[in-house]
N, C-alpha and C positions, 0 to 999 in steps of 0.2 A: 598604570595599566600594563596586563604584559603585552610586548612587542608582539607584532605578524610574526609568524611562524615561516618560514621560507618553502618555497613553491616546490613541492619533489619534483624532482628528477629521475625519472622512471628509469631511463635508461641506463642508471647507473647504481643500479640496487639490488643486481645479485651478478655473483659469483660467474656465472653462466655468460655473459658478457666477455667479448674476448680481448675489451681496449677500457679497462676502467679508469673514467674519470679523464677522458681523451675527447673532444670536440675537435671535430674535419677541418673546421674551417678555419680555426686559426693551432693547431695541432701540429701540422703535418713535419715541419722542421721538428719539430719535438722528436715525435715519432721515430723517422730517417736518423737523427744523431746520434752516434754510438758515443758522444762524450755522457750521455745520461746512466752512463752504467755506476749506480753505487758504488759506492769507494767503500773498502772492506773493512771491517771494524775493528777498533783497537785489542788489539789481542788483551789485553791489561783492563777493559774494561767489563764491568758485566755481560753477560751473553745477551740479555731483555732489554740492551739499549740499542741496538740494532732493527728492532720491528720497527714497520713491518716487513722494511728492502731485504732483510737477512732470509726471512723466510719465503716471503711472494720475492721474487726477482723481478713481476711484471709489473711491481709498482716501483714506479720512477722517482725521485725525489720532487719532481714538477706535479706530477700526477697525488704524491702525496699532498704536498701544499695546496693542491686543490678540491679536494676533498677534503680537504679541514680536521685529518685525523689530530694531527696533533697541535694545531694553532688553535682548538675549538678546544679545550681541552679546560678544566676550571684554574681560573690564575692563584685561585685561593689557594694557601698550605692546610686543607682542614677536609682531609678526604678520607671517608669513613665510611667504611664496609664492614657490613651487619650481617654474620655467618646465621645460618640454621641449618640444620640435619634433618633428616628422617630417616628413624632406623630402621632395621629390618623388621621388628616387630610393628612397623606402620606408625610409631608414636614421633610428635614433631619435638624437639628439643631445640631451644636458643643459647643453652649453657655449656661449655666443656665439660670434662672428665672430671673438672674438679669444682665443680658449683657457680665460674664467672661466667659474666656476661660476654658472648663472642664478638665486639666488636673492637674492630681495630684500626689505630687513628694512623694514616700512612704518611706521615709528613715527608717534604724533600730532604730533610738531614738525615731521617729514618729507613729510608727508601730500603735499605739492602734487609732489615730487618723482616718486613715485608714477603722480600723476596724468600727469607729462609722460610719463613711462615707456611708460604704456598709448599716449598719444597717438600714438610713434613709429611711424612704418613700419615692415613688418615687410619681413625682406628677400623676393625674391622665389622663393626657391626652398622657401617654408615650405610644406607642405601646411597641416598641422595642428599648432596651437598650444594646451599642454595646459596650464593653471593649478590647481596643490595649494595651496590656500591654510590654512594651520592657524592655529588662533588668530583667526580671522575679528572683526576689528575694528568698530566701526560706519564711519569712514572707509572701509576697504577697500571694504565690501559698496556704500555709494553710488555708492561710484567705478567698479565694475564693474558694478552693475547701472544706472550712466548711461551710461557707455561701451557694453555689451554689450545696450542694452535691455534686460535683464531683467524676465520680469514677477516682482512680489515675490511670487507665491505659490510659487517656486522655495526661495526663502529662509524663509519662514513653512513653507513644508512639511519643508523641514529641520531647524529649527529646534525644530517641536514634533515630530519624529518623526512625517511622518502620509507611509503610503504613497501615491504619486501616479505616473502617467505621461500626458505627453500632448504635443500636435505643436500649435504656435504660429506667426503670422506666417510663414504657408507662401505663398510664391513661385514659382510654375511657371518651372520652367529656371534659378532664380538660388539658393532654401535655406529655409530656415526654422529654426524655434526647434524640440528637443526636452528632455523635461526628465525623469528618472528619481531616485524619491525611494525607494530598499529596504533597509529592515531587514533586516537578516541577524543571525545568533549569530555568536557566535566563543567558541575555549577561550581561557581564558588561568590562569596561576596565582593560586590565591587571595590576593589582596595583604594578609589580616587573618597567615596565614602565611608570608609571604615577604617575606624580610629588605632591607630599604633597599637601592641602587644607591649608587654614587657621587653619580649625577645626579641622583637624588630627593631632594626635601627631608625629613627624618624628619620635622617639623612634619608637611607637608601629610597623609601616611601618618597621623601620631598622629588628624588632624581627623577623614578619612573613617573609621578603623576604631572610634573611639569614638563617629560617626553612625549606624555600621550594625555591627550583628556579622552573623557568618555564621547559617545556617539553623541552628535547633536542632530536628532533625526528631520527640525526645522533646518539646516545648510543647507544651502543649496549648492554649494562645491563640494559635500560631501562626497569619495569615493566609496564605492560598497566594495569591498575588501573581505573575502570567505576565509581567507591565513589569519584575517585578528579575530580580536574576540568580540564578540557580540552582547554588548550592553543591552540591559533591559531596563524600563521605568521599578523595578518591583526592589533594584537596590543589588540584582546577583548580573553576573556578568557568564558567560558561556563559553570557554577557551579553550583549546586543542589544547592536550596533552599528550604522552607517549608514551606505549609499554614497548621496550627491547630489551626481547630474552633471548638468550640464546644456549644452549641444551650438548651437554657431551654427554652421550650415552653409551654407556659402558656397561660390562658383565659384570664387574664387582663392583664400583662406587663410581656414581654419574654425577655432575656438576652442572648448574644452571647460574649463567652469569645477568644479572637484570640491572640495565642502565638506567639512569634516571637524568631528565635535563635538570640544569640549576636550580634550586630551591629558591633562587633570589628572588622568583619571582613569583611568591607563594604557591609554586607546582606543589605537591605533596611528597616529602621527602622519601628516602629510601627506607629508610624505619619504617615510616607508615605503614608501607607496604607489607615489608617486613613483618612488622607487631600482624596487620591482619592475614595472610597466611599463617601464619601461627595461631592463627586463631583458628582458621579454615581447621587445622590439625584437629581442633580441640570439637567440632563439628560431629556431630554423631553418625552422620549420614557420608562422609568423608574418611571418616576412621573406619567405617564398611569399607568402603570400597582400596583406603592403602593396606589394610587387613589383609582382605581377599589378592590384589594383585600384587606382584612384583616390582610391576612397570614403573620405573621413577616419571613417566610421559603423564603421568598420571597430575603429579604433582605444577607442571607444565601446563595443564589444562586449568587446574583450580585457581592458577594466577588469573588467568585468563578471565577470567569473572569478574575480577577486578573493574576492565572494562565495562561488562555488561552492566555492570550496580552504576558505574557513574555515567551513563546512557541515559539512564532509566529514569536517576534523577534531575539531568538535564531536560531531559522534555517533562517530566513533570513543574520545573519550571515556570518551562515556555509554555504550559499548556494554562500555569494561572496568567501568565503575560497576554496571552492572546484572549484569554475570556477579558481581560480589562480594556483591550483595544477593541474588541467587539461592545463594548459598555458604550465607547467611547463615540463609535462610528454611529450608534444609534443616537446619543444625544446630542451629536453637534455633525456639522457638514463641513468641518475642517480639511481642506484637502490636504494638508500638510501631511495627517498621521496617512495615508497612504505609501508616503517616499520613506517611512518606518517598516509599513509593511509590505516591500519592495524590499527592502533592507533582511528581512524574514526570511522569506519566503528565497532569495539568492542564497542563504546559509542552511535554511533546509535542504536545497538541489545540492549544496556540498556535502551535506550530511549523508546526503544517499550514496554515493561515492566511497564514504570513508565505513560506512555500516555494509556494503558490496566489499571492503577489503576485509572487515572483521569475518566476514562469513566465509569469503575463502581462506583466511587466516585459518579456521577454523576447519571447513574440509580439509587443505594443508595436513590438517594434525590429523586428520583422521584418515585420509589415505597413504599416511607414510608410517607405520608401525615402526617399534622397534625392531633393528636387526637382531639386538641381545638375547631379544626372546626367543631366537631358533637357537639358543647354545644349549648344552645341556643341563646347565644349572634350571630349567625350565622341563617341565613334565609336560606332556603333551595337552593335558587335561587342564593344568595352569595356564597353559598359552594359550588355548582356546575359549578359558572364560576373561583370562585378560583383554583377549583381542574382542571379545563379547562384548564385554564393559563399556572398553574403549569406545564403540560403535554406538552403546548406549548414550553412554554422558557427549558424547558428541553431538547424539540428537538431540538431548537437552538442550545443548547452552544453543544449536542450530536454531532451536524451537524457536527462543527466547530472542533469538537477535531478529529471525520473521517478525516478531511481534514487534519489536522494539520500529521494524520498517512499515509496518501496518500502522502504527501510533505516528509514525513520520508523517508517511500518506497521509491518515487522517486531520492529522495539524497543517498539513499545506494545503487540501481541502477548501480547511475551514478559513483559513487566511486569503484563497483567491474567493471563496463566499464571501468575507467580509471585504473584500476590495471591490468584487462586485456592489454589495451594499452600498460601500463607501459613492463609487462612481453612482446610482442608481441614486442616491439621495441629492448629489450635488445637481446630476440633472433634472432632480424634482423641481428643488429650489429655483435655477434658471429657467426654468418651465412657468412657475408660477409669477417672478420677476419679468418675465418677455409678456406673460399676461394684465400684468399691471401696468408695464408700458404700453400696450397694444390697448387697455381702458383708456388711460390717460393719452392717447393719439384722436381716438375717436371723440372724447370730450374736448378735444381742444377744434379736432374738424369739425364737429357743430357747431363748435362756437363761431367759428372761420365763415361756417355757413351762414349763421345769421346774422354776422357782419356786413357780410358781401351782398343778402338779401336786401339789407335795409341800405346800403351804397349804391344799389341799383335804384330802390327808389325814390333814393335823393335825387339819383340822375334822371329817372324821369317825371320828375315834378321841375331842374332846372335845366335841364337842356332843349327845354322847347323857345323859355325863355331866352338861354346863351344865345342858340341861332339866330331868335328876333333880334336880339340887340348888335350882334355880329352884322346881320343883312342891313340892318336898317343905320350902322357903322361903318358900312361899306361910301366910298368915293367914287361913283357911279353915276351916270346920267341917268338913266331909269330910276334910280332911288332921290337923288337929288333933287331929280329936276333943272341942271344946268347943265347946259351946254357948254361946248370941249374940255367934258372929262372922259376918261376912260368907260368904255360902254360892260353892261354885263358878259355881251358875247368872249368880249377880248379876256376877262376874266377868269372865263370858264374855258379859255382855250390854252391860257398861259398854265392853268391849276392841272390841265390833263396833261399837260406837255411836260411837266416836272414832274408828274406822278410818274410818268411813262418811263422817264431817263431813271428815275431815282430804282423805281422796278427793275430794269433792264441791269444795273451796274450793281446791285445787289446780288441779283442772282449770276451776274457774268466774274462777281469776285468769290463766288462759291465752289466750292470743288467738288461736293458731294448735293447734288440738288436732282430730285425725280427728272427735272425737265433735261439733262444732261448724261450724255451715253458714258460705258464707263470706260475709262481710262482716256476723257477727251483732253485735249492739247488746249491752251489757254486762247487760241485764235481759233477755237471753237465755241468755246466755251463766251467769247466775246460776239461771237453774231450764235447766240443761240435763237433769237425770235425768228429768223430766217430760217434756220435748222428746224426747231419744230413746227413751222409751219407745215416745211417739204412732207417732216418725220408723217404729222396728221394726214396729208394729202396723199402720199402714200398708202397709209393704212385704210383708209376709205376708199380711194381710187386706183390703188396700185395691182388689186386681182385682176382687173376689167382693162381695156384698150378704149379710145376715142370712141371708137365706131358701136364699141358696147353703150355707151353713155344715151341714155335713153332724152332723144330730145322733144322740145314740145310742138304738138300741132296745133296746124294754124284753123281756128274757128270753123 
């Protein structure tokens, strides 16, 4: 499975920041030391091995290492970057001047070759020049973010996944820097279930699926985690992905650089990508529109779709995963599949978050025009149906991302519906169980009943007897008939007098007894018959005086 994706870090995702990749709180010595000044670079060495201290000064070498520009970097030697062009006539081309394939494999022994690469002129009939680079090397990145100016936090915002948009080095009538950093989901098959490829190594499969297993939605240590990905019963798994482009836009030939994370982990390579913009070209309704405008922003937008398509098929997904958990809840009162759709319904509320950045990602593009377009290579009439267009296709993919948030809504909806269901059948069930023990209570108190009925009158059919044989068992003169034994009087006076003591030392060892005030002290509590006598004598004669006390005449 792929790993969690790391939690962004907002505040260190655009340029506009004035302490990048700097934390107060244990910073501050950082900060105050002026030993953090880069040390100047080898004159003897290439200029591109210097980024990005040579160019930003305000990033530190501590500040570099922590943003991960260049320790996140791929350790592989297999870093391959997939050219395309669009020329001026609006047509996409992935071939050179002379019929090959534009891709070029940049190893570390190769590195300077690379470099001359970029230096080339490009010919003149390129509008826009597109770079897919996969496997992003630490070579590769110096080399384009010296050539391209690059500011690093293009590369640091990719790198840690943190969403970002924003407009740099803006140039009235000549271009400027734009950069978009968006997460998106994609479906893909769960790779703990699906079996090796030719081209996959079984190794690297064995590494990550004994890293991670899938969701086990019965654990109950499970943590709910919105950075991984989201396993479904149907065999596909739901994983964040990343589109970072980033746009130099120029009067004569603009460049779009598009980062890709490691393919190690079945993300979809840069060719992918690649092959379909190229295809986008080949689009009917796409070739309208690089026809009609100049704008290379243009081609910047079409990537952009990208996202939307693998949206669209992710909640279609979820949307059969969630009709089968509604199968589910209706024929059984399992409460387990709930702590699943908890599990849901937490990645939907992330989902909303990250469809809220695609959409300003997307204003972004549309309230930052090109500067190019005020130069005079641009007719007034061009730049106003460009800027038109713009505003059009913007509304489009606008439209399409509302819908895709409407489709959200309605699948979190339907999820606390069926969790309601869920909760509403489990308390059917105990409803109808408290009723069957509430039968069986009442069946067993009848029973209880007529037990007790027929024990009563066993007792009296023998207790008239017990007594006789008790009295007439007694050792008494009056029953005997002989003289000096114990008489009945003495009997009846010994039986009250123990009644009397047993009563009294009962209620005078109790602490909590009606006949006892509250909070009484245990030498109260021990002459209580004295106490309530007063307590009674009072309450009947205590309104009245002597003299009130009505007494009786005499005949």
């Amino acid at each position: 499975m792929p790993p969690a994706t790391p939690a962004p870090i907002y505040r260190h995702a655009a340029p506009s920041g004035p302490w990048p990749w700097v934390d107060f709180d244990t910073d501050t010595d950082i900060v105050l030391n002026a030993d953090n000044t880069p040390t100047p670079p080898d004159a003897l060495a290439p200029s591109w091995r210097g980024y990005p201290q040579d160019l930003f000064g305000n990033w530190k070498p501590d500040q570099v290492k922590r943003s991960k520009i260049l320790s996140s970097c791929s350790q592989l030697d297999n870093c391959l970057v997939h050219w395309l062009d669009v020329l001026e006539d609006g047509t996409f081309t992935i071939l050179d001047e002379e019929g090959r394939d534009q891709t070029t494999r940049a190893t570390r022994d190769r590195s300077d070759e690379f470099w001359k690469l970029l230096q080339t002129p490009r010919p003149a009939n390129i509008r826009v020049r597109a770079l897919f680079v996969d496997n992003l090397s630490l070579p590769v990145l110096q080399m384009i973010g010296t050539k391209y100016n690059i500011e690093p936090f293009f590369f640091s915002s990719s790198l840690n996944w943190i969403p970002s948009h924003y407009q740099e080095e803006v140039r009235p009538g000549k271009g400027d820097h734009i950069t978009i950093t968006l997460p998106f989901i994609r479906a893909m098959q769960n790779p703990v279930t699906r079996p090796t490829t030719p081209a996959e190594s079984p190794g690297i499969l064995k590494s990550t699926t004994s890293s991670h297993f899938p969701i086990d939605p019965d654990d109950p240590q499970q943590i709910i985690d919105t950075q991984a990905s989201l396993s479904l019963r149907c065999g596909n798994i739901l994983l964040q992905d990343l589109l970072a482009i980033h746009m130099v836009r120029e009067v004569g030939s603009s460049t779009i650089i598009s980062y890709h994370p490691t393919s190690s982990w079945r993300r979809p390579s840069a060719k992918r990508l690649h092959s379909l913009v190229n295809r986008a070209g080949q689009s009917v309704y796409w070739q309208k529109i690089f026809t009609q405008s100049k704008d290379p922003t243009f081609l910047f937008l079409a990537i952009m779709w990208y996202s939307l398509y693998a949206w669209d098929q992710s909640f279609e997904v979820l949307y059969s995963h969630i009709n089968w958990l509604e199968s589910r809840v209706l024929l059984t009162n399992n409460i387990k599949i709930t702590r699943e759709l908890h599990i849901i319904q937490a990645h939907l509320l992330h989902y909303h978050s990250l469809l809220q950045d695609f959409q300003k990602s997307v204003d972004f593009l549309q309230r930052t025009p090109n500067p190019a377009i005020e130069s005079d290579s641009y007719t007034p009439g061009e730049r106003k149906e460009s800027m038109e267009l713009m505003v059009r296709e913007c509304a489009n993919l606008l439209s399409e991302i509302d819908r895709l948030e409407n489709r959200r809504t309605m699948q979190s909806s339907r999820l606390k519906n069926v969790m309601d269901l869920a909760f509403a059948t489990v308390n059917i069930q105990d409803s109808k169980h408290m009723q069957k023990l509430t039968e069986a209570t009442v069946r067993d108190s009848s029973a209880m009943k007529q037990v007790c009925l027929f024990i009563s009158y066993l007792t009296m059919v023998f207790l008239p007897a017990s007594f006789t044989a008790t009295l007439f068992g007694m050792n008494v003169s009056e029953v005997t008939g002989t003289t000096g034994q114990e008489s009945l009087v003495h009997y009846v006076a010994t039986t009250l007098a123990f009644a009397c003591a047993t009563t009294w030392l009962v209620i005078a060892c109790q602490s909590h007894n009606p006949l006892h005030s509250d909070n009484s002290t245990p030498m109260e509590r021990a002459g209580w018959p004295m106490l309530y006598f007063v307590k009674k004598f009072k309450e009947k004669w205590g309104k009245g005086s002597v003299r009130d006390i009505e007494m009786p005449t005499c005949g």
